[in-house]
Each structure stands twice: as C-alpha cells, then as structure tokens.
RODREN-794107 format. One record per residue (C-alpha): z, y, x; residue in one letter. Coordinates in steps of 0.1 Angstrom, whole numbers, padded with zeros to 4 digits, always signed. Example, Ala and Ser with C-alpha at 12.3 -4.5 7.8 and 13.67 -1.06 7.14 Angstrom:
# RODREN-794107
+0078-0045+0123a+0071-0011+0137s
# end
This chain:
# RODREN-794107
+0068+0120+0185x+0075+0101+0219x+0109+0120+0219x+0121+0117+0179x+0113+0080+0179x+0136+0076+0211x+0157+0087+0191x+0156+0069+0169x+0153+0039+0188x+0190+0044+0201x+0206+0052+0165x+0191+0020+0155x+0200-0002+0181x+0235+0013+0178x+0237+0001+0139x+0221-0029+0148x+0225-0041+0177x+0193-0048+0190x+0182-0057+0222x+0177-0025+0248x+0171-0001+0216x+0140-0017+0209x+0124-0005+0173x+0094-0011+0157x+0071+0015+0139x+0036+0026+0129x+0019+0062+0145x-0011+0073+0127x-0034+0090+0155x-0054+0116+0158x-0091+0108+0158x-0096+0094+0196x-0102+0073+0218x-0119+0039+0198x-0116+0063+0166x-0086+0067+0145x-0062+0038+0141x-0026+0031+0131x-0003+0021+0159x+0026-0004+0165x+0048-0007+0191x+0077-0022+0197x+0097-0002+0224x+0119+0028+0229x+0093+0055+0228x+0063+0062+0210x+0036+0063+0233x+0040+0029+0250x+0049-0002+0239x+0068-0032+0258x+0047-0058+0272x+0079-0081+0270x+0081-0082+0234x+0046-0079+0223x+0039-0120+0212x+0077-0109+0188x+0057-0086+0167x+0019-0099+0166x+0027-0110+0133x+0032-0081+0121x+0015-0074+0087x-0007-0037+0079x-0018-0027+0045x-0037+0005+0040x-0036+0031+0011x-0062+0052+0011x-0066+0052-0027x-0036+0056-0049x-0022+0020-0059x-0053+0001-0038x-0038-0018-0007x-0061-0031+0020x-0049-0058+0047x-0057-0043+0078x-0073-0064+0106x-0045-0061+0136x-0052-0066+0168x-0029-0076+0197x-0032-0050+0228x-0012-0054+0262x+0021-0033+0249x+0007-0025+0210x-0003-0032+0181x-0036-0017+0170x-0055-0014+0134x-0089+0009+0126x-0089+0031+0101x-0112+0058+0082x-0123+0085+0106x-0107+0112+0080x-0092+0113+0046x-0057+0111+0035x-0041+0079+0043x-0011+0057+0041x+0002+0024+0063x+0028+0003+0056x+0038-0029+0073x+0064-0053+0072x+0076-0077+0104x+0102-0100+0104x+0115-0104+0137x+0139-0129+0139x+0171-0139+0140x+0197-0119+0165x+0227-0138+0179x+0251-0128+0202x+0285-0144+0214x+0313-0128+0191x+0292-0115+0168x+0280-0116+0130x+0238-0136+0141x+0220-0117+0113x+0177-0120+0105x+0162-0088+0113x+0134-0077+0092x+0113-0044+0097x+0093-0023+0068x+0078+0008+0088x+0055+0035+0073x+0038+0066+0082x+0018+0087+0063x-0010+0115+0070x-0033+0137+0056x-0031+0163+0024x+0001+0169+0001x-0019+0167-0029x-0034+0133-0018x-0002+0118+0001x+0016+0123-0034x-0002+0103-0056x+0002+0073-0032x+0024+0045-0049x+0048+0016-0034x+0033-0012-0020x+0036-0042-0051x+0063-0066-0040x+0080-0049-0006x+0117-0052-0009x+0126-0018+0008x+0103+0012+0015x+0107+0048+0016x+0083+0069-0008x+0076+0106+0003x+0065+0137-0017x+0056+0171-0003x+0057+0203-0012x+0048+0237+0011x+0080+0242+0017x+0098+0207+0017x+0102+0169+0013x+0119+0148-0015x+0127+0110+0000x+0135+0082-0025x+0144+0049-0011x+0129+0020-0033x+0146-0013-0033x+0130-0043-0046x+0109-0015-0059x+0138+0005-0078x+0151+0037-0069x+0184+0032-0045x+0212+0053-0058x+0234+0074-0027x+0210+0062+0002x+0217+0075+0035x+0186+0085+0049x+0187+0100+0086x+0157+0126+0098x+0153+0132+0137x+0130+0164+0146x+0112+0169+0184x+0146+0184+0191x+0164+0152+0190x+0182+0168+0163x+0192+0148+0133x+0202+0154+0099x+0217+0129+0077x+0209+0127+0040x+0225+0110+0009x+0204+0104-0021x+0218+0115-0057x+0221+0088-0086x+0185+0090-0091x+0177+0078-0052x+0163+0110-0045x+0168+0135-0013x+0153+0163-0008x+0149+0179+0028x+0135+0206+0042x+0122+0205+0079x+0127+0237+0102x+0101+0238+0121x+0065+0221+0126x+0067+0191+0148x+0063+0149+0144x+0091+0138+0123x+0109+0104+0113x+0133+0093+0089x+0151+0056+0085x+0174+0037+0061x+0189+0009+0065x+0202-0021+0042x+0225-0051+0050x+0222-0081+0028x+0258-0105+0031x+0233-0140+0026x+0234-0166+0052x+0204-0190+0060x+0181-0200+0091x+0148-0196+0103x+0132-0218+0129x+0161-0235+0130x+0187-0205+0140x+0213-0195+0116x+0224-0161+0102x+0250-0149+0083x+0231-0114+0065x+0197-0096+0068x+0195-0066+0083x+0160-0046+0066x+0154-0010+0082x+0129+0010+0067x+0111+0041+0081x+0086+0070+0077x+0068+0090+0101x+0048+0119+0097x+0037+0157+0107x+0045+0189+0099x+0030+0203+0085x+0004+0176+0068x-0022+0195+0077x-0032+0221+0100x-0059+0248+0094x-0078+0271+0113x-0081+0273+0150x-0058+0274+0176x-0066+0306+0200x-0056+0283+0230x-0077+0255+0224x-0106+0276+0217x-0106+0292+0249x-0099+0259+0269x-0127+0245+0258x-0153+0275+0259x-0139+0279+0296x-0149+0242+0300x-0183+0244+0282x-0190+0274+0305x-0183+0251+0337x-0212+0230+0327x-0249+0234+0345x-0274+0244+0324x-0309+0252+0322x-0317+0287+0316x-0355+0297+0312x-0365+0263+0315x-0402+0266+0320x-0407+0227+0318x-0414+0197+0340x-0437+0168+0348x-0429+0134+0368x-0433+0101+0375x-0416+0076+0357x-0414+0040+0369x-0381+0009+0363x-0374-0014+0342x-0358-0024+0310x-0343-0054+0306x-0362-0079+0333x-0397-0058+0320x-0409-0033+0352x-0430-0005+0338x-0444+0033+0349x-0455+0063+0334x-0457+0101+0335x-0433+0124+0315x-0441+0158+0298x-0409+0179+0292x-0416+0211+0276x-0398+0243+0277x-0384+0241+0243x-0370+0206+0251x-0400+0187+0236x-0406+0150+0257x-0434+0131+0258x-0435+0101+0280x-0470+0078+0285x-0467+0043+0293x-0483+0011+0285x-0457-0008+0285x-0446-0006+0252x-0406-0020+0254x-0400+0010+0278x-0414+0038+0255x-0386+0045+0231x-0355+0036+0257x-0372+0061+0282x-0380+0086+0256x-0343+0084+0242x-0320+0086+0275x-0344+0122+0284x-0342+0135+0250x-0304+0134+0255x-0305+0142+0289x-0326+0174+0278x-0305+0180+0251x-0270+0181+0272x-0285+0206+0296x-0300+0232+0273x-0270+0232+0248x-0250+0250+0272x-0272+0279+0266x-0271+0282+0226x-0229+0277+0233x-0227+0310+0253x-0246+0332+0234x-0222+0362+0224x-0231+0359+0186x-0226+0320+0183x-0198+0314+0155x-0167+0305+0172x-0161+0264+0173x-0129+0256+0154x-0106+0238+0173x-0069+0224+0176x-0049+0206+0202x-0046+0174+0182x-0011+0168+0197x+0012+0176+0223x+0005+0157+0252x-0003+0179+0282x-0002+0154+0309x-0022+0128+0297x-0044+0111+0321x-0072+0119+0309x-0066+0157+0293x-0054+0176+0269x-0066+0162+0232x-0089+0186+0212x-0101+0182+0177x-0130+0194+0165x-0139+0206+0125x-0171+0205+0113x-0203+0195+0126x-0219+0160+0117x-0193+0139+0135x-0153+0134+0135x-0150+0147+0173x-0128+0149+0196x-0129+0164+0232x-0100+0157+0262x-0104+0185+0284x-0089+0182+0321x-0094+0207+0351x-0122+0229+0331x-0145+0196+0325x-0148+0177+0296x-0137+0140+0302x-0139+0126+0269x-0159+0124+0239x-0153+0109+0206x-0172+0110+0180x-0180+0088+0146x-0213+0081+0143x-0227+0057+0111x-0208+0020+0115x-0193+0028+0148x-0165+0049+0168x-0183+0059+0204x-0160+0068+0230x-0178+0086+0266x-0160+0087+0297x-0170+0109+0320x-0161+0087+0356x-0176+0111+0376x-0196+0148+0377x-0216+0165+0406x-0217+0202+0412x-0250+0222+0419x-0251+0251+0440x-0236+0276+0419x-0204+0250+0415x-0212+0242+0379x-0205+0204+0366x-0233+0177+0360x-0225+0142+0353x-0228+0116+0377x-0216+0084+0363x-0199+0079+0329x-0189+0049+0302x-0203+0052+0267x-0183+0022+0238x-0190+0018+0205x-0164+0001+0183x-0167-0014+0145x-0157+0016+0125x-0142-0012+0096x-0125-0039+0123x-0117-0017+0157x-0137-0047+0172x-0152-0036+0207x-0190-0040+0203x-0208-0026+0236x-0201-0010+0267x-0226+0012+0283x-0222+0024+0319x-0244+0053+0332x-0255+0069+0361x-0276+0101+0372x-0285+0114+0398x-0301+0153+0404x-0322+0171+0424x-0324+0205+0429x-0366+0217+0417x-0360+0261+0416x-0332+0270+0395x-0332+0241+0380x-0310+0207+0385x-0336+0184+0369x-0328+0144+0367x-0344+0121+0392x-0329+0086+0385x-0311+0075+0352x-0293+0038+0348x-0279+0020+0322x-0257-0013+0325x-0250-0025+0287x-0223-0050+0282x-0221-0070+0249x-0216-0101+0235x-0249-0112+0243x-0245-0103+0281x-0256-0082+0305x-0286-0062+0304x-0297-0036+0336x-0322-0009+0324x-0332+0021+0350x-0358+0046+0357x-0368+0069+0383x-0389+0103+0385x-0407+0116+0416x-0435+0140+0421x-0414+0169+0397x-0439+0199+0391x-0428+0230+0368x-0447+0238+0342x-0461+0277+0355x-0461+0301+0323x
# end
C-alpha cells in the first residue's frame, strides 16, 4: 500500500499541482496495535504521515458505514504525522471523509480551492455491496465486487458521472486508466492480489475566496482504497510456522508438581503478606488478611501460571493447527512481522520478531489491550521468559487511551522449573500513578 499510494501521490501532484506530492487518504488497518482504526495521512507514502502538514488536515471529517445507508461521525484524533479514528474490531466496513484543504496559489498560475473526498473500503463482497453513498457528498466513488472483478461508478452530486476517467495503481506501480460508459460505470479487473487505489478527479471553473484568499476553480479528487482480494481465508503455511517456532522458544513448565511461598508488598500505599498455594494443575490460592491485596495478588499469578503452562497444551502433536495470516506485508517493521489470528474469544493479533513474540493485541469487552513485550530473560535451556513489558487498554468506541500498565518479573531457577519471585505493576491513568508489587521467598515444591 506504501508503494501504490506513492504513486499515486506523484500523478496527483502532477494534475494538481500540489505542494511536494502531498495527498491525502484513508487506510483501513488490520486489527493492531490500539485495535483496528481508519488512518489519514497526509504525505507521500502510506505508512507515515508529514508532521509539517498535520494542523492542514486536523479538520478533516470521518463517517463510518458499517450498516448499509447508516453513517456514523467518527471521533478523529490528531497524532504527530496522522490522523487516527477507532473502529469495530471486525465486520465489514466503510470510511469516507471529506477535507477541504485550502486554497493553492502560485505565481503564474490559475490559485484554485483544493478539496479532498477519500474512501477506503474493507471486509466481505456481499457486505461491501450493499453500502450506499454518503447523503450530500459532492463526489465519491462507489465500488462493487465480484470474485473475479470490480465495477467503479463515480457519483457527482450523488449522480452517476458519464465517461469518468478513473486511474487504478497496483503494488507494481503499475497503472491502468479507465473511462466510464454513459451510465458512469467501469468495470476492472485486478491481476493479482495486492493493496490497490483508484482516483478521479473533477475541476469546477467557479471563482471565490476562503479566509480571505481567492481562487479561480475547485479542484475535488476523490479516491478508493482497498485489498485484494476482500477477504482472505485459511491459513498461510508461513505464518503458521513462524509463530509455532516462536511459541516453541517460550519457557515452560512441564510436570509442574506445584509450589508454595511467601508473599509480602503492597498495593497501592497498603503493605500486606501472605502465603501462596499453586497447584500442579494451575490452581492458586493465596492467604492474606489484608483484604485489598487478595484479588490483585491472586489475578497477576493466575496469569502468570497460565502464560507458563500454555506452552505445553500448544506443543502437543494432536493440538488443531492455529489459523493464521500475515496481516500485511511489512517485514521490517520495528517491532515484527504482523500476524492475525482467527478464532478464539478475542480479535488477536501477534508481531513476531527474532522467534519471540513482541506484541499482543487482543479485543477484550469495552477495550483494545495492546502488550509490549520491553524485555525477556532466558533460562538455562535458552528458552524466553518475560522480564519487563507494557500492557494499554484503549476505548474500543473513541480510540481514547485509558491506562498504561508497566510490568516487571523477575525468576529464579527452583528444579526444572523457572518459577516467579518478584512481580510489579506501575498503572498510569487519568487518576495518576499507582505502584503495586509483590515478592515470594521461601519456594518449596509440592513432592507427589
């Protein structure tokens, strides 16, 4: 996608004249980092915006379709080179926006107000072609899919736009340019899977001003942006293996007999001790008096517990196999490659770098949780165990950050076994800062 909307970036610029071929345009994401959102940016690729132009398009306006004919405004938020707005975890989905930028004046040539209407589309044919044109946008490009290929129909003023000229730019940087018949319509057939893009454009001879700069025409470009195909089924053999490779990377208990500790911290300001009972089957039972501690404690082991045996149920030879897809093309991205993950109780997502999983996303009731893994230990047989990591939870409905958890563990070697000996929790909100911690000692395991 970075490389078709370069692309079209520069034809743009070279029709319009706009500054540094500069174009605006809306990417529907994968399910990731901070959940799923639609994108804006404002640059000359797809994957980065310019800080330098950012305060030209805050205004920018975001309805969502997720319903034939029912448009929701979408809350936008203002990042440091993009535009950002939440949407549902899954589900087929359309965005359209609409910016005007401005007016463009140069010596010697025709100052014309430049106006933007992008779209993109994703999700399921059958879905995608019941969508309808936003009510009231004056240019807009309506899509319907088949298998096997497109059919385009610019709308003006909400009317089909007889002979058209659409152009369609692939991951090749090839283009193809299309004419519409009488009846506005195109039909096109892509060649190969990939991110695609396709623009119009429409010049208006009407002069006026706008904050007091006049113009002589409008210039209105309108776009769609999708992938092919709309949907993807099954697993992809690579991605599978990538991650079982990484899942088999991660320290594990096998034959846990069980342990019993010491527990003493505190949680929020309140100090408190205890002993703890894990079984072999995973079961905890933590003893305190005070009361505050009891369910935080009994919550960060469960998980703890839970992390460590699951490695063992996700090697057995006669496990289903997970299905799983690389959820785009980015192989160098800081943070690794981007896996998505069907079925299960959550929309997840895994990024996957040097055999370690570095990133979980997941949708979980009201909220999008993002961890990052900062940091893992390795045990004596070289196998990964996390040291410090970042756990934040986002509004599912607004994208609004919520809380920020930052964790660290520490291990110690007890048999075979890496078993946990501190656990702390810095939790950022709007409320503050709160510190919890704990810390076993005296570890026995549980004889048979």
């Amino acid at each position: 996608m970075r490389r078709v909307l370069v692309m079209t970036a520069v034809l743009i610029a070279s029709q319009c004249g706009t500054a540094q071929a500069h174009f605006l345009f809306i990417r529907i994401g994968p399910a990731a980092e901070a959940g799923r959102a639609a994108e804006v940016f404002f640059s000359e690729i797809a994957t980065a915006g310019d800080p330098m132009f950012i305060d030209k398009i805050a205004h920018t306006k975001l309805w969502q379709q997720a319903k034939p004919g029912e448009f929701t405004p979408l809350t936008v938020r203002k990042g440091a080179d993009r535009l950002r707005a939440a949407l549902p975890a899954d589900g087929s989905v359309v965005v359209v926006g609409e910016c005007q930028y401005g007016v463009i004046a140069r010596e010697k040539q025709t100052p014309f107000l430049l106006r933007y209407f992008p779209k993109s589309v994703a999700g399921a044919a059958e879905s995608l072609n019941q969508m309808q044109a936003r009510p009231g946008s004056p240019f807009e490009i309506m899509a319907t899919f088949t298998d096997e290929q497109i059919t385009f129909v610019v709308l003006r003023d909400g009317k089909p736009l007889p002979g058209a000229v659409l152009t369609t730019v692939d991951t090749n940087l090839a283009n193809e340019e299309l004419s519409a018949g009488a009846d506005g319509r195109a039909v096109w057939k892509p060649a190969s899977p990939g991110a695609y893009a396709a623009y119009t454009r429409f010049v208006t001879k009407q002069a006026g001003s706008v904050e007091n700069k006049k113009y002589e025409e409008i210039r209105e470009f309108a776009t769609i942006a999708f992938d092919w195909p709309l949907v993807r089924r099954g697993p992809d053999a690579d991605a599978v293996a990538m991650f079982e490779e990484t899942i088999a990377t991660r320290a594990s208990w096998r034959n846990f007999p069980g342990f019993t500790a010491k527990v003493a911290g505190e949680v929020d300001g309140r100090p408190f001790d205890g002993r703890v009972t894990i079984s072999g089957n995973g079961t905890v039972e933590f003893a305190t008096q005070e009361t505050a501690a009891e369910s935080w404690v009994s919550e960060q082991l469960e998980s703890i517990v839970m992390h460590r045996r699951a490695s063992d149920s996700s090697t057995s030879p006669n496990r289903p196999k997970p299905v799983l897809r690389f959820a785009d093309d980015r192989a160098d991205h800081p943070l690794g490659r981007l896996l998505t993950f069907d079925g299960g109780s959550f929309a997840s997502s895994y990024r996957v770098k040097d055999k370690q999983i570095v990133v979980v996303n997941r949708h979980v009731g009201p909220y999008y949780m993002t961890i990052t893994v900062l940091d893992n230990d390795q045990n004596a047989e070289g196998k990964f165990l996390p040291r410090s990591y970042t756990v934040q939870y986002w509004d599912a409905g607004s994208g609004e950050l919520k809380r920020t958890e930052t964790v660290q563990d520490r291990w110690q070697r007890f048999g075979s076994w890496d078993l946990p000996v501190s656990h702390q929790m810095t939790i950022a909100s709007e409320s503050g800062l709160a510190v919890r911690s704990m810390v076993l000692s005296g570890h026995e395991l549980i004889k048979p």
